[in-house]
N, CA, C and O atoms as a GROMACS GRO file, in nm:
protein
  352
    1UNK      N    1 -10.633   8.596  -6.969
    1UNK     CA    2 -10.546   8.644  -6.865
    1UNK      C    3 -10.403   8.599  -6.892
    1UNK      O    4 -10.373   8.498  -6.957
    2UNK      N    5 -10.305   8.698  -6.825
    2UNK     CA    6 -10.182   8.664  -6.862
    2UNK      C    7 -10.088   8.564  -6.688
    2UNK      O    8 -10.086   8.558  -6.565
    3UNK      N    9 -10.036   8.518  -6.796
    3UNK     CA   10  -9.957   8.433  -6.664
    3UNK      C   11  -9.840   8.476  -6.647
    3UNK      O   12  -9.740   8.463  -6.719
    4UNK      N   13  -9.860   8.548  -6.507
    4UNK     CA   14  -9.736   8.653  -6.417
    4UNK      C   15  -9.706   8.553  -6.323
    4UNK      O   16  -9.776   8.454  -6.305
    5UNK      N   17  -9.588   8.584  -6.255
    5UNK     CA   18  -9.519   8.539  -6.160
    5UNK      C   19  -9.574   8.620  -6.013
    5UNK      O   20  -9.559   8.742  -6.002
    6UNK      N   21  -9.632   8.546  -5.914
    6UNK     CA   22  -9.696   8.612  -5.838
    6UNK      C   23  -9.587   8.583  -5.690
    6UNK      O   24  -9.493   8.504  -5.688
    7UNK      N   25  -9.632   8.674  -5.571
    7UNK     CA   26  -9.567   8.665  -5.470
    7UNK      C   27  -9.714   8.565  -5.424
    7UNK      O   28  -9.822   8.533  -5.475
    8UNK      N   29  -9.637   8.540  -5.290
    8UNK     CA   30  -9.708   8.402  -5.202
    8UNK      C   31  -9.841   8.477  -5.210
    8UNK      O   32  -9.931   8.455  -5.291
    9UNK      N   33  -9.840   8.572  -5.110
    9UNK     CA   34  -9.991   8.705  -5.074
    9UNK      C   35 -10.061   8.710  -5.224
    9UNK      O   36 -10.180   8.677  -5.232
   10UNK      N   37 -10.006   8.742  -5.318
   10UNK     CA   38 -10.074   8.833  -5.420
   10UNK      C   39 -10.189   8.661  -5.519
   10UNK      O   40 -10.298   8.649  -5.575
   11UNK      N   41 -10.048   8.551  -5.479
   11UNK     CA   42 -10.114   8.398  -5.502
   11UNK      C   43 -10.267   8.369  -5.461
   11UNK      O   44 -10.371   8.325  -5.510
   12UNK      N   45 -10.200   8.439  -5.298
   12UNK     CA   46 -10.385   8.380  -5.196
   12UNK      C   47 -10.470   8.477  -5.233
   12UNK      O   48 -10.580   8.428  -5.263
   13UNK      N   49 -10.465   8.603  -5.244
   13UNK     CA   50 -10.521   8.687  -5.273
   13UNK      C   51 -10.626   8.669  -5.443
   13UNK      O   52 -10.746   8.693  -5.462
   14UNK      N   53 -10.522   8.620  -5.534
   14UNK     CA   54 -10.608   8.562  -5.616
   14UNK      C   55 -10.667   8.448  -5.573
   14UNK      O   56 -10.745   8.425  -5.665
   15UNK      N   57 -10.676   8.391  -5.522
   15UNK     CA   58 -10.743   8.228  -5.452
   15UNK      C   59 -10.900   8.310  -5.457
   15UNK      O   60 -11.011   8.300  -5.508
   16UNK      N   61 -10.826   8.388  -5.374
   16UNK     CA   62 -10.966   8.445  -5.285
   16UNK      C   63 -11.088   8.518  -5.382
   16UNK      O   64 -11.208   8.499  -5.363
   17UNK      N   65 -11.041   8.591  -5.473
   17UNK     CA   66 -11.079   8.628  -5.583
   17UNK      C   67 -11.157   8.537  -5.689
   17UNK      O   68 -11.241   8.571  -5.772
   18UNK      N   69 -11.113   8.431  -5.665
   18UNK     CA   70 -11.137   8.331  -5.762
   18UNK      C   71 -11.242   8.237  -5.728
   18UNK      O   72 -11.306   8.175  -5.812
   19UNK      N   73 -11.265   8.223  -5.528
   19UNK     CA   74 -11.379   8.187  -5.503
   19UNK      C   75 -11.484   8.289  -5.452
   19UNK      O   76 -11.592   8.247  -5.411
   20UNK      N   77 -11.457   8.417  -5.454
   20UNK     CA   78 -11.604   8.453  -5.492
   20UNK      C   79 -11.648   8.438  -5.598
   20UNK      O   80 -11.763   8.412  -5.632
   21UNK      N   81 -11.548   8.456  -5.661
   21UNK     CA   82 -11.633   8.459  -5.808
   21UNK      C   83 -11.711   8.306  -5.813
   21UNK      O   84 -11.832   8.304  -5.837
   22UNK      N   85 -11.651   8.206  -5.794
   22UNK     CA   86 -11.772   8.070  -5.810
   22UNK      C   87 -11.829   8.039  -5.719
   22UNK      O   88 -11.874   7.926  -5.698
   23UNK      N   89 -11.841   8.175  -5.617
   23UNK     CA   90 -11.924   8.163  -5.507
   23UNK      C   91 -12.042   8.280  -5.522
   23UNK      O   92 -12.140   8.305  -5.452
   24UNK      N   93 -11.976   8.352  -5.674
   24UNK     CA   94 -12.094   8.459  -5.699
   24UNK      C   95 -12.115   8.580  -5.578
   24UNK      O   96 -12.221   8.638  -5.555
   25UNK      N   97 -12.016   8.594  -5.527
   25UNK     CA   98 -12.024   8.654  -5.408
   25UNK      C   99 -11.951   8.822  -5.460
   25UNK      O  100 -11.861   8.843  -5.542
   26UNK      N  101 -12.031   8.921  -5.378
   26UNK     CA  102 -11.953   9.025  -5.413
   26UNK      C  103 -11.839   9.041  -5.320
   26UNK      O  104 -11.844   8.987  -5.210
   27UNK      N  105 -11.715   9.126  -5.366
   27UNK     CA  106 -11.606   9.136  -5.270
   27UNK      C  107 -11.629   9.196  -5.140
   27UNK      O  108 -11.536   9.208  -5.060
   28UNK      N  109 -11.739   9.233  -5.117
   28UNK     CA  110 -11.728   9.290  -4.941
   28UNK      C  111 -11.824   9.189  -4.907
   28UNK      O  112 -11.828   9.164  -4.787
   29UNK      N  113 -11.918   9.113  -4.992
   29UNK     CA  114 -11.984   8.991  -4.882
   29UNK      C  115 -11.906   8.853  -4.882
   29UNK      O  116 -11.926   8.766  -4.796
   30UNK      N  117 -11.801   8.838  -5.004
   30UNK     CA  118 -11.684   8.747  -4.916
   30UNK      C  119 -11.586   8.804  -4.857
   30UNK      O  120 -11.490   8.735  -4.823
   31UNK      N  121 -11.588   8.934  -4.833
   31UNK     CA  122 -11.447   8.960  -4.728
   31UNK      C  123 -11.477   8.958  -4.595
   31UNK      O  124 -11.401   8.949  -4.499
   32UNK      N  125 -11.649   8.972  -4.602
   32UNK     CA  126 -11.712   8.983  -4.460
   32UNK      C  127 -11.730   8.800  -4.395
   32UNK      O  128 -11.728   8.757  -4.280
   33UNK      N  129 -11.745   8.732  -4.524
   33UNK     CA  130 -11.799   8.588  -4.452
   33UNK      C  131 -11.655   8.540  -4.439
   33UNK      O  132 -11.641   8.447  -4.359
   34UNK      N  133 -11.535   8.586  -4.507
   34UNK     CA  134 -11.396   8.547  -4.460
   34UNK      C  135 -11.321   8.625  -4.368
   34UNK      O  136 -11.204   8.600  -4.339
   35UNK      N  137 -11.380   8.709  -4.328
   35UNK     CA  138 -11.277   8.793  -4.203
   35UNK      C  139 -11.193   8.861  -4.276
   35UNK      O  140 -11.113   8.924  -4.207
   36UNK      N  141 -11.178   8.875  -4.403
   36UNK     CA  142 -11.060   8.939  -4.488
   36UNK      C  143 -11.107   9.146  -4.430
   36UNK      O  144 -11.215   9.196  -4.401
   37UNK      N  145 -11.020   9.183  -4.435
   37UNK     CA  146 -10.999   9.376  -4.470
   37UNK      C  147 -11.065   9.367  -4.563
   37UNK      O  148 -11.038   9.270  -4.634
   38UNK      N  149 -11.188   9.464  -4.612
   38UNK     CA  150 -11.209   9.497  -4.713
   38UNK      C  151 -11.101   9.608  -4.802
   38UNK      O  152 -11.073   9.584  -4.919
   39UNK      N  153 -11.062   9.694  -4.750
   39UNK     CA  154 -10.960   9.789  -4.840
   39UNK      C  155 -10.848   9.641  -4.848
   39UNK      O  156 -10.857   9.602  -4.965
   40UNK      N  157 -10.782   9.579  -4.796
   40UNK     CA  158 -10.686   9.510  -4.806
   40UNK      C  159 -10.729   9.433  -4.976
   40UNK      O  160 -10.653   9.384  -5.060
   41UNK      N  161 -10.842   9.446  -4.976
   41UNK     CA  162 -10.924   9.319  -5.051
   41UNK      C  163 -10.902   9.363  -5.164
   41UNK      O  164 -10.863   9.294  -5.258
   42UNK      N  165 -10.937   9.543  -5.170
   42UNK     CA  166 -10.951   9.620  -5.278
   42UNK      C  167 -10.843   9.666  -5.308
   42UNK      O  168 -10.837   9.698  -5.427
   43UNK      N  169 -10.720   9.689  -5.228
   43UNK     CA  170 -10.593   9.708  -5.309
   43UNK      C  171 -10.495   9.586  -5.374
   43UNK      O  172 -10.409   9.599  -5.462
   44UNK      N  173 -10.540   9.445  -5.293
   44UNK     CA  174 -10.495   9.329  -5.383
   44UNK      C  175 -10.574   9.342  -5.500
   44UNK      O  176 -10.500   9.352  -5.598
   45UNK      N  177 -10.695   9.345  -5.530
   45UNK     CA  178 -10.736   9.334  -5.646
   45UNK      C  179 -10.673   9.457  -5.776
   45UNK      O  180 -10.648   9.435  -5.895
   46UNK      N  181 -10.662   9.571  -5.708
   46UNK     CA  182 -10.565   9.640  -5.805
   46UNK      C  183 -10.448   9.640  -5.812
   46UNK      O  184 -10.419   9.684  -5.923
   47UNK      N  185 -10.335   9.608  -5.741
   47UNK     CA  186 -10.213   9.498  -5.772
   47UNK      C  187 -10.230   9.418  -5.860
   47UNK      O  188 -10.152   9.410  -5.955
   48UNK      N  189 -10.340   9.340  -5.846
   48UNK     CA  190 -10.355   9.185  -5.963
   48UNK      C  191 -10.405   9.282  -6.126
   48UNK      O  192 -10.358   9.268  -6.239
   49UNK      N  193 -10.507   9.372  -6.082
   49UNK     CA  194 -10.532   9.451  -6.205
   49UNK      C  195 -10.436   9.491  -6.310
   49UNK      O  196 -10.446   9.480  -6.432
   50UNK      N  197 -10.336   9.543  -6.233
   50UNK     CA  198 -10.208   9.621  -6.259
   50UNK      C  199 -10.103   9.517  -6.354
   50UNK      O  200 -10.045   9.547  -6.458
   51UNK      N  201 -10.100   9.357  -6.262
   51UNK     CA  202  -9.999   9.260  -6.321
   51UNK      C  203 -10.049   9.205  -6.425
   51UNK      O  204  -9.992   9.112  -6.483
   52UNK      N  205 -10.182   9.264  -6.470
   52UNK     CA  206 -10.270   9.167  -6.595
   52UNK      C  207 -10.301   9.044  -6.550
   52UNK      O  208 -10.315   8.949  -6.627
   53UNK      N  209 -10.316   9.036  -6.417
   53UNK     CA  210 -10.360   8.862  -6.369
   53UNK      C  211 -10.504   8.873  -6.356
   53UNK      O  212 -10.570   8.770  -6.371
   54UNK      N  213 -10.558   8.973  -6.331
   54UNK     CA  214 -10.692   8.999  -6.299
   54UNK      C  215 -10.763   9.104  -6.432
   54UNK      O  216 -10.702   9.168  -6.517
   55UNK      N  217 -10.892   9.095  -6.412
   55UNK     CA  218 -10.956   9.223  -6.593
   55UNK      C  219 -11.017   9.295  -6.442
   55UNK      O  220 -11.022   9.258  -6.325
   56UNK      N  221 -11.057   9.411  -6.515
   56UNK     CA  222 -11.151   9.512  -6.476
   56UNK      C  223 -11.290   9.474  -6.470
   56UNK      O  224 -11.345   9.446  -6.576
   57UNK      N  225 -11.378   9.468  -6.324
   57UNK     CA  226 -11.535   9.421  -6.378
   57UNK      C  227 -11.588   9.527  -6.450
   57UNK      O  228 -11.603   9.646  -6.422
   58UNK      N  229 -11.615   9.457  -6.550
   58UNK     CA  230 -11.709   9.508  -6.608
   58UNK      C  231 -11.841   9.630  -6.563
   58UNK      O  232 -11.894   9.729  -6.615
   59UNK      N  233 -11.852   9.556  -6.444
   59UNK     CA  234 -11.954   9.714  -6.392
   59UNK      C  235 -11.902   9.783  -6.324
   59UNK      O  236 -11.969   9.849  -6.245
   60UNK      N  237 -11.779   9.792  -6.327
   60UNK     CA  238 -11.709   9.930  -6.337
   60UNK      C  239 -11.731  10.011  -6.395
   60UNK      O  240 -11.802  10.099  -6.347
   61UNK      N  241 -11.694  10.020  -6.496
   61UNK     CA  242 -11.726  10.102  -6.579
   61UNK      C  243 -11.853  10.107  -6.640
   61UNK      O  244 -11.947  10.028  -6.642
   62UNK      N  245 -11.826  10.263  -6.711
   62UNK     CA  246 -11.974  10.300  -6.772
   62UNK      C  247 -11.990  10.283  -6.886
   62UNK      O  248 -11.907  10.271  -6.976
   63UNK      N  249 -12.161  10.278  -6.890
   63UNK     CA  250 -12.180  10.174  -7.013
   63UNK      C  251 -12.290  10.291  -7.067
   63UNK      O  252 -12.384  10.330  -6.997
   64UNK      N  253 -12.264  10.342  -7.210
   64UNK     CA  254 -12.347  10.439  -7.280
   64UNK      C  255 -12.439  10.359  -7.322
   64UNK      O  256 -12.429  10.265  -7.401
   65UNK      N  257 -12.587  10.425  -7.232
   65UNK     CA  258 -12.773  10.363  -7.281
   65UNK      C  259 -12.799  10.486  -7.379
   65UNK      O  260 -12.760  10.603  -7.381
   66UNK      N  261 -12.865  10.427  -7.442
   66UNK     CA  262 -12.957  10.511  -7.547
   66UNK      C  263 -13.141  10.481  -7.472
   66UNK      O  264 -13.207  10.377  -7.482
   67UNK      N  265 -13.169  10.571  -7.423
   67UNK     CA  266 -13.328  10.603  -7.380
   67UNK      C  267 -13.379  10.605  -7.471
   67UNK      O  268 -13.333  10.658  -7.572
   68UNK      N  269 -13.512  10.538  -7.462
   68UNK     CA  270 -13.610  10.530  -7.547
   68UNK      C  271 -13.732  10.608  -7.455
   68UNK      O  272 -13.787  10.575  -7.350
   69UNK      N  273 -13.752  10.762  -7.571
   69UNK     CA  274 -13.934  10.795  -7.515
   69UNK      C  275 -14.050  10.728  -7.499
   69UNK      O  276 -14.106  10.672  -7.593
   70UNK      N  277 -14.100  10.730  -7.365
   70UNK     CA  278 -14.214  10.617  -7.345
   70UNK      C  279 -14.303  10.711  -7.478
   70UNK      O  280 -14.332  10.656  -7.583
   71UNK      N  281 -14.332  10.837  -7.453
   71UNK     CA  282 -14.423  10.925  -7.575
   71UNK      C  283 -14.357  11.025  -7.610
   71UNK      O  284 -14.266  11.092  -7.560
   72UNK      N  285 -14.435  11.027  -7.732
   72UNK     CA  286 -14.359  11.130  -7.818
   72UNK      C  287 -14.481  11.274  -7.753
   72UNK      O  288 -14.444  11.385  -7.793
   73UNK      N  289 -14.575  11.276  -7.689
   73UNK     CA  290 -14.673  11.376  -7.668
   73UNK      C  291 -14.573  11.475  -7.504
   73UNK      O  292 -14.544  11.445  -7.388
   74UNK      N  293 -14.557  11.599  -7.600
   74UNK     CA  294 -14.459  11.672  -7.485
   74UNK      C  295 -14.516  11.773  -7.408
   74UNK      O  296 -14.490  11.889  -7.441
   75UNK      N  297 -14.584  11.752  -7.318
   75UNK     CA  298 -14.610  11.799  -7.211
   75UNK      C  299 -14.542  11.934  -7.160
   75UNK      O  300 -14.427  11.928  -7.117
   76UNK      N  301 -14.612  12.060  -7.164
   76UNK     CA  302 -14.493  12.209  -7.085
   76UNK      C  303 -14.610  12.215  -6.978
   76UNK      O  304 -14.714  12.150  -6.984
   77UNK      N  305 -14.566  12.324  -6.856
   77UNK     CA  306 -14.621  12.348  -6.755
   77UNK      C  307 -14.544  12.454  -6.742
   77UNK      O  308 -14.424  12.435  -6.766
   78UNK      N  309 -14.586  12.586  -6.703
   78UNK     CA  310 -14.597  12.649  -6.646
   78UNK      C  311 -14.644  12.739  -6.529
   78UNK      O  312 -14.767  12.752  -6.523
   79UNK      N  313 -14.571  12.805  -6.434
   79UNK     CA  314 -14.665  12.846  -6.343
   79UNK      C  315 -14.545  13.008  -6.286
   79UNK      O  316 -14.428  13.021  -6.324
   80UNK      N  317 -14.617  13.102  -6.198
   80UNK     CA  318 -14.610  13.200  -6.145
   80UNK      C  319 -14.627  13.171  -6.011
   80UNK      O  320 -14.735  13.128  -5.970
   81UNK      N  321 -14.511  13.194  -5.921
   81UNK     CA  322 -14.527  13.208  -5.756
   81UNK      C  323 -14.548  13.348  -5.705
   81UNK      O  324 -14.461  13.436  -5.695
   82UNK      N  325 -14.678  13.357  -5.674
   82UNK     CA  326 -14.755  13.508  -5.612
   82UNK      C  327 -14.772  13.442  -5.474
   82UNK      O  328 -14.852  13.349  -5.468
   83UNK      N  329 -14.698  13.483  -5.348
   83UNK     CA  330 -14.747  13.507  -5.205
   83UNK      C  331 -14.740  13.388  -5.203
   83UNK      O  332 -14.858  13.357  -5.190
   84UNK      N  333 -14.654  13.247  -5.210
   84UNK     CA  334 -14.658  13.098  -5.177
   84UNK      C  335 -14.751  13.068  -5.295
   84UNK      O  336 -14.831  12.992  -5.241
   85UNK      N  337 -14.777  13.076  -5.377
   85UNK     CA  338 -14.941  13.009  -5.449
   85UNK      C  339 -14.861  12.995  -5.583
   85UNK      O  340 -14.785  13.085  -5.619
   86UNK      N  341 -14.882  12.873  -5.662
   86UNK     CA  342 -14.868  12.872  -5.767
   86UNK      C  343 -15.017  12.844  -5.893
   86UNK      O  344 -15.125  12.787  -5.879
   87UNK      N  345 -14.956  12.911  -6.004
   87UNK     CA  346 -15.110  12.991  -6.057
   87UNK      C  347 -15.076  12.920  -6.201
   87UNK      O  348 -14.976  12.974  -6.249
   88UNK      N  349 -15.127  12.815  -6.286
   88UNK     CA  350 -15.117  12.804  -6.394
   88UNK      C  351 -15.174  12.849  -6.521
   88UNK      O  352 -15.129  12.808  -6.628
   0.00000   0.00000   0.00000
């Protein structure tokens, strides 16, 4: 992380940031056990995003899985709807 010059707010705001995190807490269950705004919570954190004082979590973003076939045996089905009834 880079070291910016912060206003007083954007200071506490990282505070706050800094003990969920070693409180393991997500940001709306410490904004809830601190009385904080949650949007308030979420636009300081992108302010701090913005000044490079803060990273992006990680599960933010998307993360490309490669699926693995439980079987390789491929299964088709077919069917015909006559009068509600399906007919295989």
């Amino acid at each position: 992380m880079h070291t910016k010059l912060l206003t007083k707010t954007q200071q506490t705001w990282l505070d706050h940031f800094n003990k969920a995190t070693d409180q393991n807490l997500s940001m709306s269950t410490y904004a809830k056990k601190n009385n904080l705004a949650l949007p308030a919570f979420y636009h300081a954190r992108s302010v701090l995003i913005k000044k490079e004082v803060l990273q992006k979590s990680p599960h933010l973003s998307l993360i490309p899985l490669t699926a693995t076939p439980v079987s390789t045996k491929i299964v088709t089905t077919s069917c015909r709807i006559i009068r509600g009834a399906c007919w295989g």
